[in-house]
N, C-alpha and C positions, 0 to 999 in steps of 0.2 A: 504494500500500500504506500503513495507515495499523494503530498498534495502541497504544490506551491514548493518544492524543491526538501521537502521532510521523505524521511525515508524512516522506517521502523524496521529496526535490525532486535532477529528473536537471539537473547541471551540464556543459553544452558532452555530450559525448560518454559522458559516467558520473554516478556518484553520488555525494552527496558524504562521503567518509569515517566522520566522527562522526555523522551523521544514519544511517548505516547500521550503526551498534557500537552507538549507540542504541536501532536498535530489532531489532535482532539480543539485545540484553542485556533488552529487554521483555517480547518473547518466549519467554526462555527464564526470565525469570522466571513468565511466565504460565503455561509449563508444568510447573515447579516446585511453585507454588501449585496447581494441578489435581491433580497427581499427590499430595501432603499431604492434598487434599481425598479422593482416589477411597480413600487408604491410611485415613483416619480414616473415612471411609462404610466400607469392610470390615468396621474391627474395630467398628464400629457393627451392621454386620448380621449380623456373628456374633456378639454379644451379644443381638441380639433373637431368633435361632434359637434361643440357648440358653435364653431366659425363657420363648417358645411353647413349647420341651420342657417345662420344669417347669411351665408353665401348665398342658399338657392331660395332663400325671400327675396333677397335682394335680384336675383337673375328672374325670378317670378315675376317681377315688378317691369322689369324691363319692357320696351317698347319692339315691337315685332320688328326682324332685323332688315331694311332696306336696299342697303349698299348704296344709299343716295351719296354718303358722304364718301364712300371709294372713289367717285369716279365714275365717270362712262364706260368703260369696260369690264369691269369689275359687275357691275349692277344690268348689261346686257347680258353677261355670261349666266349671272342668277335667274335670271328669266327666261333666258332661252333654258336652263335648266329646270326652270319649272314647267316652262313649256311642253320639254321631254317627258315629265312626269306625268303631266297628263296626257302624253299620248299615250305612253305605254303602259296608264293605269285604263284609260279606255280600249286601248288595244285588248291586255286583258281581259277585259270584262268583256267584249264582244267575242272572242277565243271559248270565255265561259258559255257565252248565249249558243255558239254555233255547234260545240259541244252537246248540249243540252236538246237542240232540236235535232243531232244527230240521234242521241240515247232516246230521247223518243220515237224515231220513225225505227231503230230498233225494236226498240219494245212495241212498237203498233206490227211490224214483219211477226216478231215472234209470238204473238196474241192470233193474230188472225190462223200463223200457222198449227197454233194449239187447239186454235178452234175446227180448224180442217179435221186436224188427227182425230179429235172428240169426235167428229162429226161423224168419220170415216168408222171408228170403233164403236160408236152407238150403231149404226146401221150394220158392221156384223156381227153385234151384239141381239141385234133386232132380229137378225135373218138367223141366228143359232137357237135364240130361245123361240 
């Protein structure tokens, strides 16, 4: 066992006393210092909880971003970016619609031909009994 440069050397059938209050008193200053350290990290991260609160009231507050004051190209590029975004949110949703009227004219093919088959099997179900 060794801690902080103590070493305990066993004499004849035990240890020897001071080598062992040594590092008995190292240790418990090591857990001393840890414990000072985990209490100063608490009140460290309950000080940055409470700054992220007042940070995102404060960004809550904020006015919706423009890019008026970037510049003409800066505030074109956001626009034609939104631009894209609603194309390719309505793109999207028309890919869903055309989708959907596909799964339907499925489902109306495989109804009608369920109904065929019923129909086919009621009639030689008709003609056996």
């Amino acid at each position: 066992m060794s801690s902080q440069g103590f070493e305990i050397v066993r004499r004849g059938r035990g240890y020897r006393p001071l080598q062992v209050i040594a590092y008995v008193e190292a240790l418990s200053d090591d857990r001393d210092a840890a414990w000072e350290r985990a209490a100063r990290l608490t009140v460290l991260a309950r000080e940055m909880e409470e700054e992220l609160e007042r940070l995102r009231e404060r960004a809550a507050g904020l006015p919706e971003q423009t890019y008026e004051s970037l510049g003409d190209g800066p505030r074109r590029l956001f626009l034609l970016a939104l631009e894209e975004a609603v194309a390719v949110r309505e793109s999207a949703r028309q890919h869903a619609r055309d989708l959907e009227d596909l799964a339907r004219d499925d489902a109306a093919e495989v109804e009608g031909a369920a109904r065929a088959y019923a129909a086919t099997l009621r009639g030689v179900a008709d003609e056996y009994a």
